[in-house]
BAFI-3210 file (N, C-alpha, C; in Angstrom, 3 decimals, decimal comma, padded with zeros to 6 digits):
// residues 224
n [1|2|3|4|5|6|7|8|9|10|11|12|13|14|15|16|17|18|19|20|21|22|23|24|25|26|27|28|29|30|31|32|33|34|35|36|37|38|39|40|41|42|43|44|45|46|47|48|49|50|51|52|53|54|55|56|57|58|59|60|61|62|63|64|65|66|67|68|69|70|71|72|73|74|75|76|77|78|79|80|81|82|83|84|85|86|87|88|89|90|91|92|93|94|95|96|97|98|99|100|101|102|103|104|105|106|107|108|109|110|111|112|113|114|115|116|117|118|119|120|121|122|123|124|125|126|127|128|129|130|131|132|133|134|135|136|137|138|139|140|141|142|143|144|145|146|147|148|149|150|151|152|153|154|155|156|157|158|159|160|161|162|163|164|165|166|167|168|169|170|171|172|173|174|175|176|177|178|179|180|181|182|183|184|185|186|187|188|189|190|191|192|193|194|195|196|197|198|199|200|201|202|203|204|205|206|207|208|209|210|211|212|213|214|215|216|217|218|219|220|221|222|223|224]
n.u [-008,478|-009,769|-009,951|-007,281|-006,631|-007,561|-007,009|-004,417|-004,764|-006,190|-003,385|-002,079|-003,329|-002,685|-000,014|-000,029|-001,381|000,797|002,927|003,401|005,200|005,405|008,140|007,800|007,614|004,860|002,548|000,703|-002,648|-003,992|-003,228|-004,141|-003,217|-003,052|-003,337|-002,556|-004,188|-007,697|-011,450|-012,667|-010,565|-010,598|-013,228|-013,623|-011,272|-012,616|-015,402|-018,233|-019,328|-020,660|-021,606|-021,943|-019,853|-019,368|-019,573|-016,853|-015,769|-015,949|-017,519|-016,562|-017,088|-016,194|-015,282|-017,216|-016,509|-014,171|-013,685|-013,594|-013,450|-012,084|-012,533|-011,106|-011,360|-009,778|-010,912|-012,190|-013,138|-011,819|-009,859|-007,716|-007,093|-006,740|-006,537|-008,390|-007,422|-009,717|-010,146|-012,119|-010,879|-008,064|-004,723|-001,848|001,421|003,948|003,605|002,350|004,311|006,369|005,332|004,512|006,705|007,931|009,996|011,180|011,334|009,255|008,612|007,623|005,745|002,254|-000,442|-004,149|-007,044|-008,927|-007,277|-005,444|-002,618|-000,799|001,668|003,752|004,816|007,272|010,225|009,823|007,355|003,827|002,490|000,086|-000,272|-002,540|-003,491|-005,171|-004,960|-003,027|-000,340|001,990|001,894|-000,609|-001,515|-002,905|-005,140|-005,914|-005,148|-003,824|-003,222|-001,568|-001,555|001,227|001,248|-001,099|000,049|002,380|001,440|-000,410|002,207|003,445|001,576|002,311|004,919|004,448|002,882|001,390|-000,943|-002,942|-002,863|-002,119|000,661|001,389|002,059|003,927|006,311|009,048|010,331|008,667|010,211|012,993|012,609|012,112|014,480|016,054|015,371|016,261|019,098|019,389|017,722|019,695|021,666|020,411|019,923|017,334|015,754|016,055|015,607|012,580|012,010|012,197|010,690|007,800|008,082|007,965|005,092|003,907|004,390|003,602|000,724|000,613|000,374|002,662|003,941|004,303|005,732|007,893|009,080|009,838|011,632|013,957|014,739|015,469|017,511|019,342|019,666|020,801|022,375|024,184]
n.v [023,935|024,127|021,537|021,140|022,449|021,018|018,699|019,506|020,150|017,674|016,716|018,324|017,746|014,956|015,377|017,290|015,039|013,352|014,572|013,949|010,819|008,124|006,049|003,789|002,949|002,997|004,069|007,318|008,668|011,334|010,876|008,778|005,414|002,571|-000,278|000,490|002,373|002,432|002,444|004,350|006,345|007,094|007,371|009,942|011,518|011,795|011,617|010,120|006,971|006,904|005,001|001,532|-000,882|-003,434|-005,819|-005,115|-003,289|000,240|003,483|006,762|010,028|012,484|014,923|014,183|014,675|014,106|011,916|008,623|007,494|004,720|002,675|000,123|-002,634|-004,719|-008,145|-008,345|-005,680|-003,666|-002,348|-000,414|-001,592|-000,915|002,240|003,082|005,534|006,518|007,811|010,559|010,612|009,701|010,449|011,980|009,500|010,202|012,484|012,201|010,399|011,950|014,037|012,294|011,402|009,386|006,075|006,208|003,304|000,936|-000,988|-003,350|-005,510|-006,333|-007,394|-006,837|-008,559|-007,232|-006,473|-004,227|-002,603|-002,759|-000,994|-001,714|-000,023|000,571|001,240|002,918|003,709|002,481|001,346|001,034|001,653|001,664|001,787|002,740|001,083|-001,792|-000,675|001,156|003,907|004,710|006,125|006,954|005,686|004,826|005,220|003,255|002,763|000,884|-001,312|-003,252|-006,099|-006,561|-005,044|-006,579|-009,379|-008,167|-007,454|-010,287|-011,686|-010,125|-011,108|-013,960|-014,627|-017,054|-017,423|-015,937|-015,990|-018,236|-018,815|-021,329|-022,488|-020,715|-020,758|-021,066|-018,949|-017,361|-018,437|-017,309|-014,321|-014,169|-014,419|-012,883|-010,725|-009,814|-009,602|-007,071|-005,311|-004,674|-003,176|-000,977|000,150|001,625|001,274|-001,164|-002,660|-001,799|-003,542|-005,715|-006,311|-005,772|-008,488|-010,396|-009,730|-010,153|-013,004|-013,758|-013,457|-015,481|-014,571|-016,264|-015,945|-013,427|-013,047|-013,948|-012,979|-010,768|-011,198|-012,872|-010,386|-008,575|-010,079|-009,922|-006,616|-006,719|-008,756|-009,346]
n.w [-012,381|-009,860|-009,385|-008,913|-007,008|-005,048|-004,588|-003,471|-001,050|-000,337|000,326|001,480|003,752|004,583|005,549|007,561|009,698|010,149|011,069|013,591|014,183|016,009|017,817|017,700|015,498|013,872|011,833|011,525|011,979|012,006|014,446|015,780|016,465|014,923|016,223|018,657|019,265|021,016|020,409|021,736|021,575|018,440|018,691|019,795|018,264|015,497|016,095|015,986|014,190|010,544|009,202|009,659|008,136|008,448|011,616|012,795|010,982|010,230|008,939|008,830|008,837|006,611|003,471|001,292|-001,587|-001,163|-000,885|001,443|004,696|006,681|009,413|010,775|013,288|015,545|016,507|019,876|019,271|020,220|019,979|017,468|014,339|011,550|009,556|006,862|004,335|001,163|-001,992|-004,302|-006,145|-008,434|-006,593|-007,081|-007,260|-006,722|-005,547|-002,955|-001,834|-001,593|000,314|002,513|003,183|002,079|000,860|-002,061|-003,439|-002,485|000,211|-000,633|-002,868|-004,970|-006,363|-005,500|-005,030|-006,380|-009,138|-008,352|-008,022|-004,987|-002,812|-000,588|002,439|004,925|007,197|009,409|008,879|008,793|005,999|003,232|-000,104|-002,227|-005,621|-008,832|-010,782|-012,180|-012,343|-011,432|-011,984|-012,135|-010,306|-006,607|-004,931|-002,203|001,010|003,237|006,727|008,756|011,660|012,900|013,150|010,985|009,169|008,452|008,139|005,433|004,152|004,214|001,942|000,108|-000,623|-000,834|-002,840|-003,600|-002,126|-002,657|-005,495|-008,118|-009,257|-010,380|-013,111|-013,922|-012,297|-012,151|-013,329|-011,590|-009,037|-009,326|-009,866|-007,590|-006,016|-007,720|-007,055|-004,389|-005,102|-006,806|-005,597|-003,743|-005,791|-005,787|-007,873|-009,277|-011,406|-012,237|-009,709|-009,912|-012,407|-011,772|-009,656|-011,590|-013,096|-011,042|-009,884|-012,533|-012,921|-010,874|-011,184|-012,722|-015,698|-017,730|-020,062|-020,395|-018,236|-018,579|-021,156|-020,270|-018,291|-020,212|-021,475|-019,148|-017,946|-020,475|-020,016|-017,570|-016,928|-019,059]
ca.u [-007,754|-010,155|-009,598|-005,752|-006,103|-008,937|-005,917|-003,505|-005,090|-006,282|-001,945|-001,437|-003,896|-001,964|001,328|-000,278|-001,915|002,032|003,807|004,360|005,237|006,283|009,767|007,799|007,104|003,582|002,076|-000,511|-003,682|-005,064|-002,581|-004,629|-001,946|-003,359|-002,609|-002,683|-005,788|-008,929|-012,445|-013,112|-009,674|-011,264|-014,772|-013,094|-010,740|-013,100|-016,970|-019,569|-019,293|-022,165|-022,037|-021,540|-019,821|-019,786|-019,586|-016,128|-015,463|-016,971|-017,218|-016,301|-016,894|-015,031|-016,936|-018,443|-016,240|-012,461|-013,589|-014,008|-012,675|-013,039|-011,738|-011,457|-011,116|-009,295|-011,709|-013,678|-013,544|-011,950|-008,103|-007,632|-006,138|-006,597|-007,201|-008,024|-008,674|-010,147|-010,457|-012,623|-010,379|-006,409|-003,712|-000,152|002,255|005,153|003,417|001,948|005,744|006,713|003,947|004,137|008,591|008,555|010,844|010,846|011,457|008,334|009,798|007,166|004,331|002,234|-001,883|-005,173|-008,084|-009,831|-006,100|-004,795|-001,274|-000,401|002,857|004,132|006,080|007,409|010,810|008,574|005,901|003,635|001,136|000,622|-000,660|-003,197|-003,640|-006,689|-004,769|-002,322|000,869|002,909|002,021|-001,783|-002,620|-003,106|-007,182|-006,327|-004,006|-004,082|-002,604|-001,321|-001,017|002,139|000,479|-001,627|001,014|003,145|000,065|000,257|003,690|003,353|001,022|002,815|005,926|004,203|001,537|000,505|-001,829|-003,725|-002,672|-001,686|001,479|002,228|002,668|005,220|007,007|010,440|010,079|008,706|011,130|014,091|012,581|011,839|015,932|017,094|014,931|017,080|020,503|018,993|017,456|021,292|022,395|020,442|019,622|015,733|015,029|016,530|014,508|011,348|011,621|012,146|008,859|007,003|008,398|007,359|004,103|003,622|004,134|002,267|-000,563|-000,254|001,224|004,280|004,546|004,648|006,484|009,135|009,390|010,637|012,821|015,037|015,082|015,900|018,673|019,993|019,757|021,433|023,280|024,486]
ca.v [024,618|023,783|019,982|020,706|022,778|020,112|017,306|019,941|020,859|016,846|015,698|018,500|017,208|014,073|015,726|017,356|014,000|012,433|015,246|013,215|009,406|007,326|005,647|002,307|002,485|002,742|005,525|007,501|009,535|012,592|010,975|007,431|004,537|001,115|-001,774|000,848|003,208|002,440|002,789|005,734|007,547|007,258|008,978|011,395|012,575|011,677|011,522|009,003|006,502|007,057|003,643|000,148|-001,528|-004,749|-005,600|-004,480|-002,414|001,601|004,644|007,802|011,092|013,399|015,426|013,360|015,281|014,039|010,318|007,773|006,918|003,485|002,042|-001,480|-002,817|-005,875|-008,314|-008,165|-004,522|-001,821|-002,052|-000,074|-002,587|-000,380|002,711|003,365|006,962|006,692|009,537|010,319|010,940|009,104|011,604|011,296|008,644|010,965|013,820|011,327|009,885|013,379|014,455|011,389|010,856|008,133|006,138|005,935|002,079|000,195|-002,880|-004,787|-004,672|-006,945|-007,041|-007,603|-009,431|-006,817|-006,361|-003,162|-002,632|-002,734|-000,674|-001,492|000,695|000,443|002,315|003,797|003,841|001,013|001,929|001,312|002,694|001,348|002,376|002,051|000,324|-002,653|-000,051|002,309|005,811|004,874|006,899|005,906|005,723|004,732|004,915|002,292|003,007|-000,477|-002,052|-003,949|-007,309|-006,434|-005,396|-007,810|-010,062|-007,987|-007,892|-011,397|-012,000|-009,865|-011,936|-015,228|-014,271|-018,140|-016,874|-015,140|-016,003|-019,691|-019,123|-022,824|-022,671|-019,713|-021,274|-021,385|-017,294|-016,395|-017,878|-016,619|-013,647|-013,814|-014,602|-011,580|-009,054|-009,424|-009,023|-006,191|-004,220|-004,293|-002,847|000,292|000,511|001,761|000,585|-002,605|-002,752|-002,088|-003,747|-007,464|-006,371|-006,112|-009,268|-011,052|-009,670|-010,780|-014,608|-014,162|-013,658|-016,634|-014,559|-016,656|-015,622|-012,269|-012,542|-014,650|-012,336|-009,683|-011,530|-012,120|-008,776|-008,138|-010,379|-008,531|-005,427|-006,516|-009,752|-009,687]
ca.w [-011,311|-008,525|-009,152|-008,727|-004,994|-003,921|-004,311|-003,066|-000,038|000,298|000,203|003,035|005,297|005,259|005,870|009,127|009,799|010,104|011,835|014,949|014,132|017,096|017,707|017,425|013,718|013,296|011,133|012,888|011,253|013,272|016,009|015,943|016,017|014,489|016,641|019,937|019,268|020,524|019,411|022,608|020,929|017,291|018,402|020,114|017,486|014,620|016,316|015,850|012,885|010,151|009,040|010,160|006,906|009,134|012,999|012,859|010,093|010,333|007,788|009,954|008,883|005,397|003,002|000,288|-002,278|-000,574|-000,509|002,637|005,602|007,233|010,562|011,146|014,581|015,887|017,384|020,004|018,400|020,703|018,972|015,564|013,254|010,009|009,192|005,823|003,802|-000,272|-002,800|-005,330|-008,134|-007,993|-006,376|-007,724|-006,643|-006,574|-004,691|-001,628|-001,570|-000,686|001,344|003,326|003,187|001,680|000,169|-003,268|-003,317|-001,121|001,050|-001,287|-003,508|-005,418|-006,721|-004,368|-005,669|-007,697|-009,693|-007,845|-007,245|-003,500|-002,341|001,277|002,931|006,196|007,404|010,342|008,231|008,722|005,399|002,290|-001,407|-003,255|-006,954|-009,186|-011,858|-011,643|-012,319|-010,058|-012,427|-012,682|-009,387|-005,962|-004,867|-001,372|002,000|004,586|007,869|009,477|012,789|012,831|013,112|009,506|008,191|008,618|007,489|004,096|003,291|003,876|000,981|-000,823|-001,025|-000,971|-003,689|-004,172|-001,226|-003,857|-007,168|-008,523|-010,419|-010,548|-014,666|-014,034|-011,259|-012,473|-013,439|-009,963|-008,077|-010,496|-009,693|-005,987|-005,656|-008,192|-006,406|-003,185|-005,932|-007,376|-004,527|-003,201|-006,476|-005,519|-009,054|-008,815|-012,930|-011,919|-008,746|-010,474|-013,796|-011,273|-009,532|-012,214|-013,288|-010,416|-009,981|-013,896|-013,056|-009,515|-011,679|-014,257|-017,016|-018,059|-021,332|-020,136|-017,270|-019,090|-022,215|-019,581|-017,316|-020,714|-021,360|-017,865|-018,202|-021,269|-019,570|-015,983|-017,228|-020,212]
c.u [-008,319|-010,611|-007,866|-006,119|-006,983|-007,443|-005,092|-003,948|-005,436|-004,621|-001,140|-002,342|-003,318|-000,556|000,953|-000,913|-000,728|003,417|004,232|004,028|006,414|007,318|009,439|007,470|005,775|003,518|000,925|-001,325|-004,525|-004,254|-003,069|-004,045|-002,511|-002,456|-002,452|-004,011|-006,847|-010,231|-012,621|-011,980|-010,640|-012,381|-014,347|-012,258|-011,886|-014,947|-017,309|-019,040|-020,592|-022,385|-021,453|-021,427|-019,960|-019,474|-017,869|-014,850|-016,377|-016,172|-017,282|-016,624|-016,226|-015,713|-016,711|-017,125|-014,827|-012,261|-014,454|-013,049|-013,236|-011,878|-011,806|-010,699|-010,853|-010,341|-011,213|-013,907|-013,574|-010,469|-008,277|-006,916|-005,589|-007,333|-007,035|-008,943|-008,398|-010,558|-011,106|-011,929|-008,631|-005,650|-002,189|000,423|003,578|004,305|002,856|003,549|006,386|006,167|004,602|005,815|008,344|009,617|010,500|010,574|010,167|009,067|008,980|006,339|003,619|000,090|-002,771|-005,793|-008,729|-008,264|-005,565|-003,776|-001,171|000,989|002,830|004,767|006,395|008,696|010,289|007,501|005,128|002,140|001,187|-000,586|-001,365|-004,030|-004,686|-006,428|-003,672|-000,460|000,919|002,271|000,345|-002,317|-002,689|-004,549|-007,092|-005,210|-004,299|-003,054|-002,830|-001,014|000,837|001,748|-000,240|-000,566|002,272|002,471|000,497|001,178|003,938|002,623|001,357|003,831|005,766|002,948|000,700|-000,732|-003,131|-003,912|-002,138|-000,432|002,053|002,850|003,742|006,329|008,355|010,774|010,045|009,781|013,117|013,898|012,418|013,517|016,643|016,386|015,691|018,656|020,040|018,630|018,916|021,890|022,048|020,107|017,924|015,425|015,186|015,637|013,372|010,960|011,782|010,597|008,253|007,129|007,769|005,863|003,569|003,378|003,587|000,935|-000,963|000,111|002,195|004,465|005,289|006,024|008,186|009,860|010,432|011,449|013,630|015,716|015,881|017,481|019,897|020,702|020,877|022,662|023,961|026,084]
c.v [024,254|022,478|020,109|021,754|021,987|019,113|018,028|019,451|018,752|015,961|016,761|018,383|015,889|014,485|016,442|016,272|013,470|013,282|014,426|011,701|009,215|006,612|004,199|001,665|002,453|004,265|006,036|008,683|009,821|011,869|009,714|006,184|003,098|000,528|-000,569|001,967|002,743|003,186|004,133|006,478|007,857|008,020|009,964|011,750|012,618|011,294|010,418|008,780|006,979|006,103|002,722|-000,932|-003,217|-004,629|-005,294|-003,726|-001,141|002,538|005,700|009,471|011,995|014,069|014,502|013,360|014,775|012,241|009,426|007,419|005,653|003,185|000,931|-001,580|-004,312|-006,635|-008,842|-007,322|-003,434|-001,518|-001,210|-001,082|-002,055|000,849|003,274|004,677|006,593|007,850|009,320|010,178|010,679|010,453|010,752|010,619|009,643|012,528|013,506|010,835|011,039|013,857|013,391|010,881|009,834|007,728|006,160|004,473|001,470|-001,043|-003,507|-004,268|-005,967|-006,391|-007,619|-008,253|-008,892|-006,431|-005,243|-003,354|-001,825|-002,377|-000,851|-001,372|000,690|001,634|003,339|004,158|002,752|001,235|001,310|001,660|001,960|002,181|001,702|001,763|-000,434|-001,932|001,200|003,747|005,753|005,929|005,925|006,320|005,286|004,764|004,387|002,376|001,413|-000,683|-002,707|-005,224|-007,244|-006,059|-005,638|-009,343|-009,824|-008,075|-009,480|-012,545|-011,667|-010,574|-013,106|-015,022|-015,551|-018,142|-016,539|-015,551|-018,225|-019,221|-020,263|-022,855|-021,703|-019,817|-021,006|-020,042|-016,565|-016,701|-017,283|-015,143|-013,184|-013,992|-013,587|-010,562|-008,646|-008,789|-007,525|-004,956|-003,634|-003,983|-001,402|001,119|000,648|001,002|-001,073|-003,610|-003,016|-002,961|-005,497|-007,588|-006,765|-007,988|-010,648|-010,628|-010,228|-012,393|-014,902|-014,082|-014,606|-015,602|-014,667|-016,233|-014,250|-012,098|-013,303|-014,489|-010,694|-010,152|-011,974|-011,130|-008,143|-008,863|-010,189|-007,685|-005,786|-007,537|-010,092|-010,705]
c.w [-009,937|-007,909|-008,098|-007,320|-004,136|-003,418|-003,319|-001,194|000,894|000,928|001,707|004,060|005,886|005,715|007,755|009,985|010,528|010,424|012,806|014,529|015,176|016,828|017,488|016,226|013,526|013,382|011,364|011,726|012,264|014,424|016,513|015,749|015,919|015,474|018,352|020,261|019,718|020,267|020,288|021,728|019,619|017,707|019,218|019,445|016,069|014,664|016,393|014,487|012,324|009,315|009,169|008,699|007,864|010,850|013,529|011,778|010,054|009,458|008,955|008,558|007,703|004,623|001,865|-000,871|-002,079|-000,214|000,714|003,503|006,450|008,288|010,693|012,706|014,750|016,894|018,806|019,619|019,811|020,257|017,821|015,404|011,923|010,316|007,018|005,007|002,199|-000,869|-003,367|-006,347|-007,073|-007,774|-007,112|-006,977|-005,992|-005,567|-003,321|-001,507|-001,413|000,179|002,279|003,759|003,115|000,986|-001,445|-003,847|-002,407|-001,055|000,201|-001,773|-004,323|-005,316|-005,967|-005,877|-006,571|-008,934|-009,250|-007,479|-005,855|-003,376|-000,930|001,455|004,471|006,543|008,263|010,017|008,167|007,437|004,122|001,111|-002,213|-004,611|-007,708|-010,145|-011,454|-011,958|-011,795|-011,228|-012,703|-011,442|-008,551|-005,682|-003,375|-000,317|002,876|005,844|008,571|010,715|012,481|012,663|011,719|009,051|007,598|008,235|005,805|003,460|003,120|002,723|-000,111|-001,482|-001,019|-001,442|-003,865|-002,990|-001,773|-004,972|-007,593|-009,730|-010,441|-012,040|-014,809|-012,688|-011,147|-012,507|-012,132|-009,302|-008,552|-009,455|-008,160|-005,865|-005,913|-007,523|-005,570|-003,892|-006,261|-006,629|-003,557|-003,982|-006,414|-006,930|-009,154|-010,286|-012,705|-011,286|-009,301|-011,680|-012,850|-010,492|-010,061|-012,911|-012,637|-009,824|-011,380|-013,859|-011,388|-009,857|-012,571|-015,323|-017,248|-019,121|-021,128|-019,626|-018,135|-020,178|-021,219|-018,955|-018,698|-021,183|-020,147|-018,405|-019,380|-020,875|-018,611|-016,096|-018,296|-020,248]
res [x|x|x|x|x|x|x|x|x|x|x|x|x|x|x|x|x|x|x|x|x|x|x|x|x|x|x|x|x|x|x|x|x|x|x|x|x|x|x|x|x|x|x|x|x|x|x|x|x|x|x|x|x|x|x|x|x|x|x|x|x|x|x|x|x|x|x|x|x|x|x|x|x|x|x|x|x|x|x|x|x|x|x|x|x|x|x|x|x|x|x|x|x|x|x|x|x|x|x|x|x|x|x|x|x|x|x|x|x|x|x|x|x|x|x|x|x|x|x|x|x|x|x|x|x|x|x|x|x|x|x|x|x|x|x|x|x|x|x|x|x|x|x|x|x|x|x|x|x|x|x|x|x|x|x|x|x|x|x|x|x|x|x|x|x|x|x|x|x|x|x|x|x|x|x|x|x|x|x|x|x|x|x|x|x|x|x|x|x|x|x|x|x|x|x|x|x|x|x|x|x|x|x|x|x|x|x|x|x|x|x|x|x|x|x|x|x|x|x|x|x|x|x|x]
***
């Protein structure tokens, strides 16, 4: 019980966090707008850092018990570029996508380097959802508040994963699938939507077997 009002209480601090979002699309925490914040706004809504992860990356301030917060700064280092808050323990996908109005759909998504699935959402929201397993219901473990410039960076890695990943042996799969996502996301059909994601996250990582045991299935399902 006093796991479930720690989360509670941590999903409406972001909802008062994201009361006022500006008309220019960027998503603001405590009122701090990546890509126009700088470092004097940050220690005055959020103090003194209490550690220097590098010469422009800083840990700010949360209790111990609710995670981390980290700022990164655009160099020479008085811009925000990022801010990003981590939990101890994953909050729900579906209860941060309310909290936060989102959509249900993210403009994109795809896995970092340690395998975490990356949601990016934009729609005046410039943020997005990282989960501490490589699928959408494992829990997310982190929220990144974006500049426009990052993320527009990210989404850009997202949809051109060979950035990251080498799917040269699933080549034919990804871009199959990079073509039906755009059909599909205009069918408005969310199973549709998601089941070409995963699809193409599957052969952005080098599993063709995988990814190519689901895209005929898919095509079953959507094409028969």
């Amino acid at each position: 019980m006093k796991m479930r009002m720690r989360l509670r209480l941590v999903v409406v601090e972001f909802v008062v966090s994201l009361l006022a979002i500006p008309c220019f699309g960027v998503s603001t925490y405590k009122g701090l707008l990546p890509g126009f914040s700088t470092r004097n706004d940050v220690e005055k809504t959020l103090g003194s850092p209490v550690r220097e992860i590098s010469n422009l990356v800083f840990e700010y301030s949360v209790l111990a018990s609710e995670g981390k917060l980290l700022v990164e700064y655009r160099a020479p280092g008085n811009i925000v570029e990022r801010i990003e808050r981590t939990f101890v323990n994953p909050i729900s996908r579906a209860a941060l996508v309310r909290a936060l109005k989102l959509s249900e759909e993210p403009e994109d998504k795809g896995v970092n380097k340690e395998g975490h699935l990356v949601e990016y959402f934009n729609d005046m929201k410039t943020l997005a959802l990282t989960h501490i397993s490589d699928t959408a219901d494992s829990g997310v473990i982190s929220i990144g508040y974006y500049s426009l410039q990052l993320f527009a960076a990210g989404l850009d890695r997202a949809r051109n994963p060979m950035v990251q990943f080498d799917p040269a042996n699933c080549q034919d799969v990804y871009q199959w699938a990079m073509n039906e996502r755009d059909v599909a996301k205009r069918s408005k059909n969310v199973l549709r939507h998601q089941d070409i994601l995963e699809i193409q996250i599957l052969a952005q990582r080098g599993e063709c077997e995988k990814a190519r045991k689901q895209a005929e299935s898919y095509k079953q399902k959507f094409h028969p």
